[in-house]
DRENTORKOL-3810 file (N, C-alpha, C; in nm, 4 decimals):
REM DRENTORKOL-3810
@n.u->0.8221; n.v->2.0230; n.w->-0.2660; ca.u->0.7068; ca.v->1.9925; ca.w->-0.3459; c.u->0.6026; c.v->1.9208; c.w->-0.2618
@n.u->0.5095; n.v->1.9371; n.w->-0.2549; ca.u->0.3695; ca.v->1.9021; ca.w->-0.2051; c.u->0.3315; c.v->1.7993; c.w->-0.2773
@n.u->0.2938; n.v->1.6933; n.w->-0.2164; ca.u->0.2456; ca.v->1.5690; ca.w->-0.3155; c.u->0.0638; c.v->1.5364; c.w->-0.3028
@n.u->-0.0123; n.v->1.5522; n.w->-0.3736; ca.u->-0.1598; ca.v->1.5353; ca.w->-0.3734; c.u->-0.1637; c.v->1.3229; c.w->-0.3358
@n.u->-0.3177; n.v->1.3089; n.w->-0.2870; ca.u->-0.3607; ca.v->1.1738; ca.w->-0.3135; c.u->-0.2958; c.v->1.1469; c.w->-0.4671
@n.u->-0.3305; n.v->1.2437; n.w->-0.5407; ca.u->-0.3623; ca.v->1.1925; ca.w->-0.6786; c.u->-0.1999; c.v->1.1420; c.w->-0.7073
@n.u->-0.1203; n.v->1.2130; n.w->-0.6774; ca.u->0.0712; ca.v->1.2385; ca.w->-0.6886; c.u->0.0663; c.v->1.0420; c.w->-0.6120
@n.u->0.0370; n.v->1.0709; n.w->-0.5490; ca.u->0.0729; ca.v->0.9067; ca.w->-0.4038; c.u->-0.0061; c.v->0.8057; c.w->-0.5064
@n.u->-0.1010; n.v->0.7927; n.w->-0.5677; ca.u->-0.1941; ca.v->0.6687; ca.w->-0.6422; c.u->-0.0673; c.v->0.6328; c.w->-0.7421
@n.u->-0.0147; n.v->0.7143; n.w->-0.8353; ca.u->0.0217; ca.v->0.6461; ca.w->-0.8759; c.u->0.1580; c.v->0.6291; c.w->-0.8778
@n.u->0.2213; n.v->0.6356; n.w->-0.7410; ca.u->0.3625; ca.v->0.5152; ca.w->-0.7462; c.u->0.2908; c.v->0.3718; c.w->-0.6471
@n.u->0.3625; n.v->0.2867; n.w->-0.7313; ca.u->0.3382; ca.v->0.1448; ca.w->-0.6405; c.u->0.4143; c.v->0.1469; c.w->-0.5483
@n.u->0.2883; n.v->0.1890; n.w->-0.4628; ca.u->0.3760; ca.v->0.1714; ca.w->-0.3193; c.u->0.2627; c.v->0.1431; c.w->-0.2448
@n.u->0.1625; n.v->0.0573; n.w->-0.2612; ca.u->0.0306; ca.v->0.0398; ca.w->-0.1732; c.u->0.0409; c.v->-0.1089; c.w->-0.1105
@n.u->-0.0736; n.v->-0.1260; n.w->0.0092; ca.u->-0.0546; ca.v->-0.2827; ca.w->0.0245; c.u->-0.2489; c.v->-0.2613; c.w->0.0974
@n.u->-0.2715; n.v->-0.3660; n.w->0.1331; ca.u->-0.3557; ca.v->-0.3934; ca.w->0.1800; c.u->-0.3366; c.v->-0.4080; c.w->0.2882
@n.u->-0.4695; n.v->-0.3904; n.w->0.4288; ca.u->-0.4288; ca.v->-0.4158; ca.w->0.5560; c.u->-0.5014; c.v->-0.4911; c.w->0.6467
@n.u->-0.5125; n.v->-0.5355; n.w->0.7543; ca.u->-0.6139; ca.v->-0.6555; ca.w->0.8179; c.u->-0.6546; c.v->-0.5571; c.w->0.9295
@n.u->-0.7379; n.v->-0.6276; n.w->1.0210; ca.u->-0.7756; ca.v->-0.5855; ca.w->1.1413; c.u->-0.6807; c.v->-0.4959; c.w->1.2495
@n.u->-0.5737; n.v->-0.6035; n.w->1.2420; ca.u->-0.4982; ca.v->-0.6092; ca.w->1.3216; c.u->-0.3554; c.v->-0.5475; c.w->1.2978
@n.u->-0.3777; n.v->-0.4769; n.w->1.1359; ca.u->-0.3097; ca.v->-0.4027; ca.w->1.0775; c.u->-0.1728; c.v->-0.4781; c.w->1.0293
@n.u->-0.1384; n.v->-0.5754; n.w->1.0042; ca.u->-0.0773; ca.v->-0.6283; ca.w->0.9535; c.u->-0.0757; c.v->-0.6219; c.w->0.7634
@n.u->0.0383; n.v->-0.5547; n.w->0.7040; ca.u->0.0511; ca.v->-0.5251; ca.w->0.5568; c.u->-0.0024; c.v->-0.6500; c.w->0.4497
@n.u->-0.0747; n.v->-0.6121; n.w->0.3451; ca.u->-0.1026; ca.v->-0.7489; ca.w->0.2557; c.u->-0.0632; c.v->-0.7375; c.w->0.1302
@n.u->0.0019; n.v->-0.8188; n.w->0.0889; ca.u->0.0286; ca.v->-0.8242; ca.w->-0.0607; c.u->-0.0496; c.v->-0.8353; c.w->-0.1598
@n.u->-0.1005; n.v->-0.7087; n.w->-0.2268; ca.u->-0.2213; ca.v->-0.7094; ca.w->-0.3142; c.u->-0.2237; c.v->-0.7917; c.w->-0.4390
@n.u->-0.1067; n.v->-0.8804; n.w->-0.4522; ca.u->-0.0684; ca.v->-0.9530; ca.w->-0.5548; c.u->-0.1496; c.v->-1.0947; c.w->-0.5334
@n.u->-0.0940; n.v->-1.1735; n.w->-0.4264; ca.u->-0.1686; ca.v->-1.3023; ca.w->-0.3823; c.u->-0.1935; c.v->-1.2920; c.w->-0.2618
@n.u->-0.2219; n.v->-1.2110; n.w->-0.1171; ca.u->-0.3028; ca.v->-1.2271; ca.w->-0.0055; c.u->-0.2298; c.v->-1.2273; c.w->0.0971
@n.u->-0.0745; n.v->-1.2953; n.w->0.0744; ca.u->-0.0153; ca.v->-1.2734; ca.w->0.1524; c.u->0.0512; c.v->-1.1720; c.w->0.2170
@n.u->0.0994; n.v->-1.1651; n.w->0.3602; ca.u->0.1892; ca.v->-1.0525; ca.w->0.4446; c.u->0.2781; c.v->-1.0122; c.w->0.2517
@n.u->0.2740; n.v->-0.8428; n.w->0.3340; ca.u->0.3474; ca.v->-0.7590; ca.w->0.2412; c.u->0.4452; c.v->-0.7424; c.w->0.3687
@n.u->0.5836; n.v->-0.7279; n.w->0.2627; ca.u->0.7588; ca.v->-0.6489; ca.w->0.3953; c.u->0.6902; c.v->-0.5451; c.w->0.3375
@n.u->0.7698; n.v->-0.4283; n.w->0.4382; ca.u->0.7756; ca.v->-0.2902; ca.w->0.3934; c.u->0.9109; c.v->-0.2733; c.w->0.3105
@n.u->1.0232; n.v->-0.3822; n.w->0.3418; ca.u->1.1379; ca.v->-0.3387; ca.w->0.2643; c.u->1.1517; c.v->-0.4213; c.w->0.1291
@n.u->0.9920; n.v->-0.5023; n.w->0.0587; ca.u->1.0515; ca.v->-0.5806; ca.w->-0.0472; c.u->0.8897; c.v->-0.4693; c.w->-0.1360
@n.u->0.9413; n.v->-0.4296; n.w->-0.2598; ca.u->0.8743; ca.v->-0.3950; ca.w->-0.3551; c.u->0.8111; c.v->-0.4980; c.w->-0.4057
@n.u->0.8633; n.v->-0.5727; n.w->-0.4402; ca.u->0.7535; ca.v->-0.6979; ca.w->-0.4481; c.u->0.6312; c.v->-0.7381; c.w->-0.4041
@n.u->0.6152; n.v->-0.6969; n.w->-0.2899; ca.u->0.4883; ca.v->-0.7179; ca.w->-0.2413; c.u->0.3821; c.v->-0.5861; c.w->-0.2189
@n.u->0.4386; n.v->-0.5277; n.w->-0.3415; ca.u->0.3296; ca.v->-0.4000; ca.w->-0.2950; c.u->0.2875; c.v->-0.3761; c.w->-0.4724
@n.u->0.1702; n.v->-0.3049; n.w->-0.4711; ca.u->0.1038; ca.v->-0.3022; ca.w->-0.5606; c.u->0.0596; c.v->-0.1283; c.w->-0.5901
@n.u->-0.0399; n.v->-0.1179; n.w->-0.7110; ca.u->-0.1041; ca.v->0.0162; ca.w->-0.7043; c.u->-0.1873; c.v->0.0393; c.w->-0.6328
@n.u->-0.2096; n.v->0.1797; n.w->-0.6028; ca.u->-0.3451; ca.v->0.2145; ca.w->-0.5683; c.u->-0.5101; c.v->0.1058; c.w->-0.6110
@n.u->-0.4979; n.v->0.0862; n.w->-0.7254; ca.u->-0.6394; ca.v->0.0211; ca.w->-0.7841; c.u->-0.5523; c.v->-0.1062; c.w->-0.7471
@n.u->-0.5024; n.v->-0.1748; n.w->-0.7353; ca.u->-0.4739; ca.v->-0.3155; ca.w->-0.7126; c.u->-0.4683; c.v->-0.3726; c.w->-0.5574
@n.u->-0.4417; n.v->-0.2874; n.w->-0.4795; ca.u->-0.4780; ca.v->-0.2482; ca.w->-0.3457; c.u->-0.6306; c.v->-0.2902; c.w->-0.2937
@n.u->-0.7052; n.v->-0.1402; n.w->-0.3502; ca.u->-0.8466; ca.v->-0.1470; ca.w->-0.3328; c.u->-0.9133; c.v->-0.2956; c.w->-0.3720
@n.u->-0.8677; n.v->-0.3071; n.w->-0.5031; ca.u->-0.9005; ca.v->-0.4304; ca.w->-0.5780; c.u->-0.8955; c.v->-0.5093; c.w->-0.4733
@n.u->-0.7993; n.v->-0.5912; n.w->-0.4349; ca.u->-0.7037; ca.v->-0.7040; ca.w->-0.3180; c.u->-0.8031; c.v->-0.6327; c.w->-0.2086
@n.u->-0.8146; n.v->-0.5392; n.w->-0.1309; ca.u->-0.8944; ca.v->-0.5111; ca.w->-0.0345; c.u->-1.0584; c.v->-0.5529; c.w->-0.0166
@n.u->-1.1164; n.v->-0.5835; n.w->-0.1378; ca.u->-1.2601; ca.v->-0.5917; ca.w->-0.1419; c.u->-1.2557; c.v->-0.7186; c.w->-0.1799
@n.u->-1.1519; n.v->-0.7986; n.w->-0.2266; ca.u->-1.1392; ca.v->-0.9354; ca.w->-0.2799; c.u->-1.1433; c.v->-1.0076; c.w->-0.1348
@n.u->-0.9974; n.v->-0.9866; n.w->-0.0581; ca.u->-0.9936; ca.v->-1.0285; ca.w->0.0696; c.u->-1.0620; c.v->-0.9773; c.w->0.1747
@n.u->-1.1243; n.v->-0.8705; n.w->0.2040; ca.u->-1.2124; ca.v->-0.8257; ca.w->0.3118; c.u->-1.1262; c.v->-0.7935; c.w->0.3786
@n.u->-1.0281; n.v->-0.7153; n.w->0.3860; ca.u->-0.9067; ca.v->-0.6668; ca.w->0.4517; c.u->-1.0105; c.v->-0.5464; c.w->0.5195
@n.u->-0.9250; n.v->-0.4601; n.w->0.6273; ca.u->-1.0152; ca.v->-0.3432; ca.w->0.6662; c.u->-0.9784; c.v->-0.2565; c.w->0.6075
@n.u->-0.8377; n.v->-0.2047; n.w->0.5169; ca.u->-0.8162; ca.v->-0.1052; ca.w->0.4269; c.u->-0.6785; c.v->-0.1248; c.w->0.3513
@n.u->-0.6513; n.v->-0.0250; n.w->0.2985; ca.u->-0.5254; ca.v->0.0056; ca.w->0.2335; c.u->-0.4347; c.v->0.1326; c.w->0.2766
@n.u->-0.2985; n.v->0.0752; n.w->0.2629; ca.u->-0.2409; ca.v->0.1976; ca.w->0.2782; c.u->-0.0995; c.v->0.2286; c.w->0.2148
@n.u->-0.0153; n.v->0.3176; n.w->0.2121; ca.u->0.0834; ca.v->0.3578; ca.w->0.1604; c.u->0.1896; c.v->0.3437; c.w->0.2150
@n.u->0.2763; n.v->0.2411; n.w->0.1267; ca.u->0.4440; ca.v->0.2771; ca.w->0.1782; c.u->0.5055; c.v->0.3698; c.w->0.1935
@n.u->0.5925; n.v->0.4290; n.w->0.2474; ca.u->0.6546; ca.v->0.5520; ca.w->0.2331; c.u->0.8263; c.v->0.4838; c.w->0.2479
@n.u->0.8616; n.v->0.5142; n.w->0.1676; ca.u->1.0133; ca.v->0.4723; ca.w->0.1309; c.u->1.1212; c.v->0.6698; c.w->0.1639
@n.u->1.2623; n.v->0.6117; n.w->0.1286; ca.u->1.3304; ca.v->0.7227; ca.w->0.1609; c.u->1.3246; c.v->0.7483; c.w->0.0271
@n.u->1.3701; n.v->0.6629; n.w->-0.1280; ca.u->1.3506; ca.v->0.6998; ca.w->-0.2296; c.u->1.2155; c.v->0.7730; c.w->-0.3118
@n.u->1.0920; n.v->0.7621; n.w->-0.2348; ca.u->1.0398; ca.v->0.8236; ca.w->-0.3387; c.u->1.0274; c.v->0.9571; c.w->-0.2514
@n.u->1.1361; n.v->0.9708; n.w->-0.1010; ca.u->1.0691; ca.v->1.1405; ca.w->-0.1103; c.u->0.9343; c.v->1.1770; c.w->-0.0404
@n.u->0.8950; n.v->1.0763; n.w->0.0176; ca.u->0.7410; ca.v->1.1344; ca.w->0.0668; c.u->0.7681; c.v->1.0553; c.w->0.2316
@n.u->0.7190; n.v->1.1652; n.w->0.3080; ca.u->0.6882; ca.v->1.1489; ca.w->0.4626; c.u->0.5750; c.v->1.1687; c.w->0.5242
@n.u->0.5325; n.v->1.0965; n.w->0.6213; ca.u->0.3691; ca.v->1.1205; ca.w->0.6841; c.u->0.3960; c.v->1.1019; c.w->0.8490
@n.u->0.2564; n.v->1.1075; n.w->0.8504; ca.u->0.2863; ca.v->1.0960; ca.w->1.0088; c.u->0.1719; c.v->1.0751; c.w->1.0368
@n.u->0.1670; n.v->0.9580; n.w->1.1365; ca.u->0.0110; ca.v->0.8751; ca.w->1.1654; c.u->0.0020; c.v->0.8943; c.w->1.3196
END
């Protein structure tokens, strides 16, 4: 199965990111793990947290459970 942007927005699996590319927790500002769900948010809560903090962007977790792979 082929997954669209639109398919990826909405599992919480987003974080915010810095300069220096370090993950942000769109919840309160702080470092996001890649291995704690907790610190990751939606798509709109992301962006949100991104324009709040002046981060340089957002981006997507990719876990083994939800099934989705990329390549940067």
């Amino acid at each position: 199965m082929t997954m669209t942007l639109a398919d990826l927005k909405l599992l919480p699996q987003w974080v915010g990111y810095t300069a220096a590319k370090v993950p942000m927790n769109p919840h309160n500002g702080r470092a996001a793990a890649s291995n704690n769900p907790d610190t990751w948010g939606t798509a709109a809560q992301a962006w949100a947290a991104k324009k709040r903090h002046n981060w340089a962007g957002v981006g997507y977790v990719f876990t083994i459970a939800a099934g989705v792979v990329g390549v940067d």
